[in-house]
N, C-alpha and C positions, 0 to 999 in steps of 0.2 A: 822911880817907884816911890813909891810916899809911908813914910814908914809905917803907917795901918797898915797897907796891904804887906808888907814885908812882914810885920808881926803874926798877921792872919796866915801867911802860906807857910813860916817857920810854925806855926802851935799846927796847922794840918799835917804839915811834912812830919811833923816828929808823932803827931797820932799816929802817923799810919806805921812807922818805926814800930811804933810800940805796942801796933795791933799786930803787925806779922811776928815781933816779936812771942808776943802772946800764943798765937795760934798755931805757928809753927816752932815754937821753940829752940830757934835761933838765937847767940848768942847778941846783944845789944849791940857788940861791937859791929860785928859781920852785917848786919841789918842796916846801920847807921852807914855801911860804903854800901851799899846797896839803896839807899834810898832815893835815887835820881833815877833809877828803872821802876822802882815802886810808884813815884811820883807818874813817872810818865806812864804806867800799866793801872792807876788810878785813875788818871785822865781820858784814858782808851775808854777804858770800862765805862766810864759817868756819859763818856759822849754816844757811845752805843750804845748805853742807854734813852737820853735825849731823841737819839736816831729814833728809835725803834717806836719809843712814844709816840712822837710825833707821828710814824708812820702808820699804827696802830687809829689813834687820833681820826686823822685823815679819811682813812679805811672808814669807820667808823660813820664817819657825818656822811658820806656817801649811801650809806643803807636805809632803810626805809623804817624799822624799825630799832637804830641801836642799844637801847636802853634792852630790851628783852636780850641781844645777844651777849650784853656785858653780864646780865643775871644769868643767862646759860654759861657762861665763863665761870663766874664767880662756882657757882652749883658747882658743876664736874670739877673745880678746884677744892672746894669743901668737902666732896665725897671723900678726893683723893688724898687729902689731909686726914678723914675719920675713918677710911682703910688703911691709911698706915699707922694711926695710932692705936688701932686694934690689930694691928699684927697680920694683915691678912697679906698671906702672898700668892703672887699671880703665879699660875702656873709656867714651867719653863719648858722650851722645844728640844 
């Protein structure tokens, strides 16, 4: 391993310390023996993320028109952002 990449994955490693730290307000210590499940539950996440893109992606070029269904995407996403920012709630069963 060549010490850039070891400099890069120690200053990420200890981001993410210091973000769970942050958010969950866990003490520095407890977080720091913790960070080898962090690392690896950050790696999960990022790569099902990549998954999913891609699969999306994919989906995507196969249709006939894409570009209209990413703008229908995008809409029903911005509505559902400007109904929660004005407080509306759906009714419950």
């Amino acid at each position: 391993m060549s010490p850039r990449a070891a400099l890069y994955s120690g200053v990420v490693t200890a981001g993410l310390v210091l973000l769970v730290v942050w958010i969950f307000e866990l003490p520095l210590e407890r977080a720091a023996v913790l960070a080898p499940v962090l690392v690896v539950v950050a790696g999960a996440a990022a790569g099902l993320l990549v998954l999913w893109t891609k699969v999306g992606w994919e989906s995507l070029r196969g249709r006939a028109h894409p570009w209209r269904i990413v703008a229908l995407g995008l809409a029903v996403l911005a509505l559902l952002v400007a109904l929660s920012a004005l407080g509306v709630k759906l009714p419950r069963e």
